[in-house]
C-alpha positions in Angstrom: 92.0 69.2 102.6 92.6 69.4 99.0 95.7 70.7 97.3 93.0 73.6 95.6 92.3 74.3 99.4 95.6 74.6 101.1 97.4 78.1 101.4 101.3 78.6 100.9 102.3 77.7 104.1 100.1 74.4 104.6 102.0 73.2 101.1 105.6 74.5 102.4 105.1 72.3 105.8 104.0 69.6 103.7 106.5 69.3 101.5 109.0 70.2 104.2 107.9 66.5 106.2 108.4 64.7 102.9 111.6 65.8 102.7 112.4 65.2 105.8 111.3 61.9 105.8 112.5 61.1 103.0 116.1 61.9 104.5 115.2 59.8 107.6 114.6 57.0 105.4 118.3 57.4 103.7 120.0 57.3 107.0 120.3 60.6 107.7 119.9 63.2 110.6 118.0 66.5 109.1 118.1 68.0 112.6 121.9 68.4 112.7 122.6 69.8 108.8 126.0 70.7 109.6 127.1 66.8 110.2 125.3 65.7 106.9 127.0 68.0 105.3 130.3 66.6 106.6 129.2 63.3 106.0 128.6 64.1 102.3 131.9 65.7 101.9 133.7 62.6 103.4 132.2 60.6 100.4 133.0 63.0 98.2 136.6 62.8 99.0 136.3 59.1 98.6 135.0 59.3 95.9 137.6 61.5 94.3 140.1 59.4 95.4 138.5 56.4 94.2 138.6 57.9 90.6 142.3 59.4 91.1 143.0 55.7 92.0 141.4 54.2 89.0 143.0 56.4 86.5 146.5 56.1 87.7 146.2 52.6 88.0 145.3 52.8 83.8 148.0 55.3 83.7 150.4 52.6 85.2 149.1 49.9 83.6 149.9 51.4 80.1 153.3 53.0 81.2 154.2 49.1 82.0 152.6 47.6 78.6 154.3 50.3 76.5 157.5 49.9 78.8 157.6 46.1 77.5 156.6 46.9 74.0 159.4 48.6 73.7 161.8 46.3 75.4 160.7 43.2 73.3 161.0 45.2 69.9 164.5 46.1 71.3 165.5 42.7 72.1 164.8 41.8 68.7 166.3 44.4 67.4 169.3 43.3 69.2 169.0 39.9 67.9 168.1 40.2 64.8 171.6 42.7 64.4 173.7 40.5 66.6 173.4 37.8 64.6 
């Protein structure tokens, strides 16, 4: 059969086994949507927290570089006065 030749509903079922396949093929269940669904919200959530992680780890790392900056110009200042 030709794509000219098929009706709606022979394209619909066809392109409802690729997609289904094609969701076999990553590991996932398409007869049970409400799990997959789950599933992708867990790595959402890890996801989110992965980022969250990442920037406040960057957010920490700066606090403690300006932290010393600070220190070290005040030592000297403290030095350079002292003496």
């Amino acid at each position: 059969m030709s794509l000219q030749n098929m009706t709606h509903d022979d394209l619909k079922k066809l392109i409802a086994e690729a997609v289904r396949e094609t969701l076999v093929q990553m590991g996932a269940d398409p007869s049970n949507p409400i799990e997959m669904q789950r599933d992708f919200q867990h790595l959402r959530q890890w996801r989110r927290a992965g980022e969250d992680l990442r920037s406040k780890g960057m957010l920490t790392l700066l606090s403690i570089f300006i932290t010393g900056s600070v220190a070290l110009f005040l030592v000297g200042l403290r030095d350079y006065f002292g003496k």
